[in-house]
C-alpha positions in Angstrom: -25.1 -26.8 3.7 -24.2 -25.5 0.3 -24.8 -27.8 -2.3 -21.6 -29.3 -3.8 -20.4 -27.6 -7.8 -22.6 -29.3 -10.6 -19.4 -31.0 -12.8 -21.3 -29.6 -15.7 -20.3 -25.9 -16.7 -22.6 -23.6 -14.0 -23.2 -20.8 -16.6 -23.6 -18.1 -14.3 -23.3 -15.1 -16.2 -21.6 -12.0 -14.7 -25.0 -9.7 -15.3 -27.8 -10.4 -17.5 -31.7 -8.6 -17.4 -33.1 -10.8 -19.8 -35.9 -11.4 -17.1 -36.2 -7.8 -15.8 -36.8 -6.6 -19.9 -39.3 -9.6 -20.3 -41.4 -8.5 -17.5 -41.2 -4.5 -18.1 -41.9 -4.9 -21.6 -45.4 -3.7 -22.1 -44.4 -0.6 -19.9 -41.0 -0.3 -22.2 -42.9 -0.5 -25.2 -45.6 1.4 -24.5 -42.7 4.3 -23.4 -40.4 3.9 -27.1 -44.0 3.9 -28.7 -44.4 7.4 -27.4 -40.8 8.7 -28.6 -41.3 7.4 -32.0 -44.6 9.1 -31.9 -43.2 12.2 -30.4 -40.9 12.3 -33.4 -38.0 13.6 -30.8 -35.4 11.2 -30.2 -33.2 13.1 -27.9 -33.1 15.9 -25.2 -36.9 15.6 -25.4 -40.3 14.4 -23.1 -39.1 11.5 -21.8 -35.5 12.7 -20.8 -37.7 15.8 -18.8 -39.9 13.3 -17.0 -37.1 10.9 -16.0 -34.9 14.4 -14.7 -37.9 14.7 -12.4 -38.6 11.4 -11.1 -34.9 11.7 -10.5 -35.4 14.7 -8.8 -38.3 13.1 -6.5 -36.4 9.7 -5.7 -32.8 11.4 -4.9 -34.2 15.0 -3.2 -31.6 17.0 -5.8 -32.7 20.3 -6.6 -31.8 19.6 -10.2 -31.0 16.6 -12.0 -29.4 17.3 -16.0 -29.6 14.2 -17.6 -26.4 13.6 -20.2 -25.3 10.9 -22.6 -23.0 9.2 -20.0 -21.6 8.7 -16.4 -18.3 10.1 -18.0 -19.7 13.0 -19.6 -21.6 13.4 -16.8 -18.4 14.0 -14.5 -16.7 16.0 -17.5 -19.5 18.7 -17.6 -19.6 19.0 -13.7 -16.1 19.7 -13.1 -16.0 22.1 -15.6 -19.4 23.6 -14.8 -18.3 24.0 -11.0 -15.1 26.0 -11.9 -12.4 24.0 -12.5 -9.5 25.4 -14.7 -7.0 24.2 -16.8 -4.3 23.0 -14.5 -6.2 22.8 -11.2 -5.2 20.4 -8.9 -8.2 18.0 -8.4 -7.6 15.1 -5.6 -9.0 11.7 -6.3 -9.2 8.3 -5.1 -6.4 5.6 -6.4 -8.7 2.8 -6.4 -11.6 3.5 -8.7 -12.4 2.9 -12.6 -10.4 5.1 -15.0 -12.9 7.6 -15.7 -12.8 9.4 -12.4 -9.2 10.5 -13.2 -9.9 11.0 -17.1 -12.9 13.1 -16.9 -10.2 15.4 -14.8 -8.1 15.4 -17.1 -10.6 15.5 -20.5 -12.0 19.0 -18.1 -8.5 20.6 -18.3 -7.1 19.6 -14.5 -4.9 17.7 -13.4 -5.5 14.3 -10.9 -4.0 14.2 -8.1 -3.7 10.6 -6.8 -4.7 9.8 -3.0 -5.2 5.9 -0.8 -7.9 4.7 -0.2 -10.0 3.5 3.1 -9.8 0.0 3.5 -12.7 -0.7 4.8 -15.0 0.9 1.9 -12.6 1.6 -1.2 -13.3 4.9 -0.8 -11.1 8.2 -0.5 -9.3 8.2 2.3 -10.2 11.5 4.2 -6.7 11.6 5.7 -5.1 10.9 3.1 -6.1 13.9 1.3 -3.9 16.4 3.2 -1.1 14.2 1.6 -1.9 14.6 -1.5 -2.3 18.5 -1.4 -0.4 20.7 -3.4 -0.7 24.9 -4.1 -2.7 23.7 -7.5 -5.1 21.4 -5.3 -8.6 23.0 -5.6 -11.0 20.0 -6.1 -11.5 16.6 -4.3 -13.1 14.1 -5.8 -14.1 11.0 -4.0 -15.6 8.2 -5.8 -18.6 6.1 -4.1 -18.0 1.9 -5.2 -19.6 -0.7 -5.1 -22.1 -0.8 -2.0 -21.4 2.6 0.1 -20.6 6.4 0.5 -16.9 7.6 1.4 -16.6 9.3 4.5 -18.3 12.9 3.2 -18.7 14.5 6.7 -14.6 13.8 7.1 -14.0 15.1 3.6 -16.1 17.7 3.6 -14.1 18.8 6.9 -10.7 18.9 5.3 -12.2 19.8 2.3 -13.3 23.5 3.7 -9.9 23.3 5.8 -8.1 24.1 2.7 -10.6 25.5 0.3 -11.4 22.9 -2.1 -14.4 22.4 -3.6 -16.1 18.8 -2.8 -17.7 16.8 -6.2 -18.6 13.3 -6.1 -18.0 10.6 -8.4 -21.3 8.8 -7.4 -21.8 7.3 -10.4 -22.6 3.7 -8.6 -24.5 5.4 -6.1 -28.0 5.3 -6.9 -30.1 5.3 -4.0 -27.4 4.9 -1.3 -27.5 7.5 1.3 -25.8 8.9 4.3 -27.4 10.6 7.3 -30.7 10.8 4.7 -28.8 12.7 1.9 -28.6 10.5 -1.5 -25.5 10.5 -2.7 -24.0 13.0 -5.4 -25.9 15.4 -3.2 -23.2 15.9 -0.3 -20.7 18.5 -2.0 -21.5 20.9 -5.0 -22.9 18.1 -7.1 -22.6 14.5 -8.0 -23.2 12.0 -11.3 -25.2 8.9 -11.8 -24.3 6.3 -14.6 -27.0 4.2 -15.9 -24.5 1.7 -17.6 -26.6 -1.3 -18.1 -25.1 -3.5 -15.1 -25.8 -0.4 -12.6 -28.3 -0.5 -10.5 -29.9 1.4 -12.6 -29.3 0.4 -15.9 -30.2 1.6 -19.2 -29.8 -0.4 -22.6 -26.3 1.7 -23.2 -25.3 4.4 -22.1 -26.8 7.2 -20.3 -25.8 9.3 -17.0 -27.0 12.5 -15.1 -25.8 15.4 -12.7 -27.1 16.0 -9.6 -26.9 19.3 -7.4 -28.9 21.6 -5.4 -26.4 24.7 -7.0 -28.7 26.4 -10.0 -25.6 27.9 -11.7 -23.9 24.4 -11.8 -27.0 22.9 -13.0 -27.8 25.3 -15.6 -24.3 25.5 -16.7 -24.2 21.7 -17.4 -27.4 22.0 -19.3 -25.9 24.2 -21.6 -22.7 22.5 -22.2 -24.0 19.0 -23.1 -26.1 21.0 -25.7 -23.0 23.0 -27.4 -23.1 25.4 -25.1 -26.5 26.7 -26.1 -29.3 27.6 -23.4 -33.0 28.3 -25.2 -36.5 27.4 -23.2 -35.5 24.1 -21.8 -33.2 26.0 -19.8 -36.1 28.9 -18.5 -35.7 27.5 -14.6 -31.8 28.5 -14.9 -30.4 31.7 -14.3 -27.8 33.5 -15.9 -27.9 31.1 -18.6 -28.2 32.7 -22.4 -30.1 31.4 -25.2 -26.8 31.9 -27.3 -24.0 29.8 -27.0 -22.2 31.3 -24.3 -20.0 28.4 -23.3 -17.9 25.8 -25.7 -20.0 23.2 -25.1 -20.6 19.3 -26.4 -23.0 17.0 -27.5 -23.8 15.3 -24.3 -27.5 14.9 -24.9 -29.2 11.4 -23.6 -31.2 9.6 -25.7 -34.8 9.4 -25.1 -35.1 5.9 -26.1 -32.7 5.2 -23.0 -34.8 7.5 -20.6 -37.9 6.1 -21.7 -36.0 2.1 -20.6 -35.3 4.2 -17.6 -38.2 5.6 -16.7 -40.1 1.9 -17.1 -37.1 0.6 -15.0 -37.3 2.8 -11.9 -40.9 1.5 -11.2 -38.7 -1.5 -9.9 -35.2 0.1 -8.5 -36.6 0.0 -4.6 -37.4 -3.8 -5.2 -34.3 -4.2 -7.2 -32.3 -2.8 -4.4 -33.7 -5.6 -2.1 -33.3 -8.2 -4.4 -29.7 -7.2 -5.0 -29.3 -6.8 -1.3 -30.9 -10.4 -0.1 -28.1 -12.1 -2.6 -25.6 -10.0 -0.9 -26.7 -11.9 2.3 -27.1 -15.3 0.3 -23.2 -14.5 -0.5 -22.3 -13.6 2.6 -23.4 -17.1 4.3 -22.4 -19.0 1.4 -18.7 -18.0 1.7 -18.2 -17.7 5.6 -15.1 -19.3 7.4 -13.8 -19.9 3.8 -9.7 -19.2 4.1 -8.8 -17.8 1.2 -11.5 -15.3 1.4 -9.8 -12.4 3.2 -12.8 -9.9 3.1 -16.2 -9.9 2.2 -18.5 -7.1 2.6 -20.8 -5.9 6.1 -23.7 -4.2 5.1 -24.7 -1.3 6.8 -28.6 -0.2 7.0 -27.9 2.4 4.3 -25.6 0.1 1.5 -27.0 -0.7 -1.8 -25.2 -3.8 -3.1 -24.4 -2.3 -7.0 -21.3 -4.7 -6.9 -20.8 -7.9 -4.4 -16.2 -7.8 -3.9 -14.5 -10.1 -2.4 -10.7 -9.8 -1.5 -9.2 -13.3 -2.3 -5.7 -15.2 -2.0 -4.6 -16.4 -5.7 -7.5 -13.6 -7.3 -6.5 -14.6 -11.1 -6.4 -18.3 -10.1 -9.7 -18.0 -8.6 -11.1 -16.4 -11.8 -9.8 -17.9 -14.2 -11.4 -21.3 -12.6 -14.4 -20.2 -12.3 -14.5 -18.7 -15.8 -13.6 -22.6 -16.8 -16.8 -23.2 -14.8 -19.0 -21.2 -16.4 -18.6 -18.8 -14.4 -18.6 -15.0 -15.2 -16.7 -12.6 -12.8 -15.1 -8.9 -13.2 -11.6 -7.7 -11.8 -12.1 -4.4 -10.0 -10.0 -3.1 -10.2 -6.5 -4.6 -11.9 -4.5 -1.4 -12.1 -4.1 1.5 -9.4 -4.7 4.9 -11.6 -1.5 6.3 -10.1 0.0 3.1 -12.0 -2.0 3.8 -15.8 0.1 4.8 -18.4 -2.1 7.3 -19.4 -1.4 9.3 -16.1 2.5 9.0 -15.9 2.6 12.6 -17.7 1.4 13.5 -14.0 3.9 11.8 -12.0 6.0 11.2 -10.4 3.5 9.3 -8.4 3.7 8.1 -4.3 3.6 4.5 -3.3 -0.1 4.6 -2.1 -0.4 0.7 -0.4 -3.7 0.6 0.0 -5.3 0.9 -3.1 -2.2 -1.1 -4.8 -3.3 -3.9 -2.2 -7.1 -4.1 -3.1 -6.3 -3.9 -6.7 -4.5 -6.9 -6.3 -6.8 -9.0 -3.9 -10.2 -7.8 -5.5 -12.9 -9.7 -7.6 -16.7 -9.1 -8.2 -19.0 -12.1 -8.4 -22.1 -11.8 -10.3 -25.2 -9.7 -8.5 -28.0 -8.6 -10.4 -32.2 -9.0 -9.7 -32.4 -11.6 -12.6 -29.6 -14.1 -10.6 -31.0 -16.8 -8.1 -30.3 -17.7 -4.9 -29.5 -21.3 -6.3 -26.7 -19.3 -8.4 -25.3 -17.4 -5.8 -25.3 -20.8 -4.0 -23.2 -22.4 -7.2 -20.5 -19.8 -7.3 -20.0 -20.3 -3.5 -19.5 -24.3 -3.7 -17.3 -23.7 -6.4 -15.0 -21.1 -4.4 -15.0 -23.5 -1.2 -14.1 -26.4 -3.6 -11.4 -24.1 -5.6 -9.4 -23.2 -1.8 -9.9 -26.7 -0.9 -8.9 -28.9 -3.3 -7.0 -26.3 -6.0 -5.1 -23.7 -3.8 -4.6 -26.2 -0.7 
């Protein structure tokens, strides 16, 4: 039996890593000690080392580490092709960027439901979607699993589109063995600090086994230019071939990185045993309509919950102390931002889950006796508020 809600404020805090950065910091420091004695603070030693150990943990051929998740989807689509008004197919349900980034590359989104059962892109509904520009699809991994890719790699080659992923959550989750990012022409991580692998800001990477999309990406999130870091890529010129950016990570943030995936297989566990803490905690609850099923292969970057009277439930449990995230509030096919691309379908799925869905806190630092706390005050919250 759970205990019953303290009636002083719970202070659970949506993420927090005090604990994680007070236990790695002698490797942390020791890490930033060796960039400030390098005397090169970005695209340098440490961003090289952590692009391999990347390369070891996820099996990519190459890993091109930028200054963002964002970036990191940005410089992919354009370094895989895509041209300004191509038709690129992605998921309705999904945070902003997954649409943006298509449209900051020069293409245009092309809005599709979701599955469900995982959030992801609907394989079938991709056909729908399709139109003569169509020439990418981009499904987006969230939260604990990978979208169908064997499906969508099906349909995909049915009518020639080139697969990417937006695996930016999808650190160490894999299907049939292959890491995410990994089952089309190339992926993206974000190390956002609340990821499961976080940095202290931002910081993302690309991942493919294609060396002209990899060294293509390394040249554009350095201006375009290519020069000896670039030796292991063909075709790529030390000139500036290519209008490129400054996408270059930080080495501060791979050097936090590099201490921090000494822990991500334990962090995985840890996030995955509160997963479990959750799911006893708020079984046979009525207002909870779904709560997630882990399969062998899920890592648990985000706990969601689908619940009856979401904003209410929020909203009380922020009064609590309680810190929680809506993921996520607006379909993308419903964004202002995107209307210039409409007119958009009715897609019922996604529009459903954006208005059911809420993420509780899940982290390494939380405790079993806070996972416990937010559950008591959810069962007291459809008992004695919403009954």
């Amino acid at each position: 039996m759970l205990d019953e809600p303290r009636q002083t404020r719970a202070e659970v805090r949506f993420f927090a890593q005090n604990a994680t950065f007070e236990r790695l910091w002698p490797l942390i420091r020791a890490r930033v000690g060796e960039v400030f004695d390098n005397g090169k603070f970005s695209h340098g030693k440490q961003v090289a080392q952590l692009e391999q150990r990347l390369r070891e943990y996820t099996g990519a051929q190459y890993v091109v580490g930028v200054n963002s998740g964002t970036d990191a989807l940005v410089l992919l689509l354009r370094a895989a092709g895509l041209k300004p008004g191509d038709g690129v197919i992605v998921p309705a349900f999904s945070f902003v960027a997954t649409a943006s980034a298509v449209v900051l590359a020069g293409g245009v989104p092309q809005f599709a439901d979701i599955d469900p059962g995982n959030y992801a892109l609907n394989p079938g509904a991709i056909e729908t979607a399709l139109t003569p520009a169509s020439r990418f699809v981009l499904p987006a991994h969230l939260f604990t699993s990978i979208a169908d890719m064997a499906s969508i790699r099906e349909i995909a080659g049915r009518n020639e589109l080139t697969v990417l992923e937006d695996s930016a959550e999808g650190i160490g989750m894999r299907q049939r063995g292959i890491h995410s990012g990994l089952h089309g022409k190339g992926g993206v991580l974000s190390f956002f600090p609340s990821k499961t692998l976080g940095a202290l800001g931002d910081a993302g990477a690309v991942l493919t086994n294609d060396p002209g999309i990899a060294g293509r990406v390394a040249a554009l999130r350095h201006h375009g230019r290519g020069g000896r870091t670039l030796d292991h890529f063909p075709g790529i010129s030390t000139e500036s071939g290519l209008i490129g950016t400054n996408s270059k990570m930080d080495d501060i943030q791979a050097a936090i990185l590099l201490a921090k995936l000494t822990c991500l297989d334990e962090d995985i566990a840890r996030r995955r045993a509160l997963a479990l803490e959750y799911g006893a905690g708020l079984a046979g609850i009525p207002g909870i309509r779904r709560r997630p099923e882990l399969g062998p292969d899920d890592v648990c970057y985000v706990y969601l919950i689908e619940a009856d009277r979401r904003d209410e439930l929020a909203a009380y449990l922020a009064e609590a102390g309680i810190g929680t995230e809506t993921y996520y509030p607006i379909p993308l096919h419903r964004q202002p931002c995107f209307a210039e691309f409409g007119p958009h379908p009715d897609l019922p799925h996604a529009e459903a889950a954006c208005a059911r869905a809420l993420a509780l806190p899940l982290y390494p630092d939380l405790e079993a006796r806070d996972v416990h706390t937010v559950c008591a005050h959810i069962r007291r919250f459809y008992a004695e508020v919403a009954a």
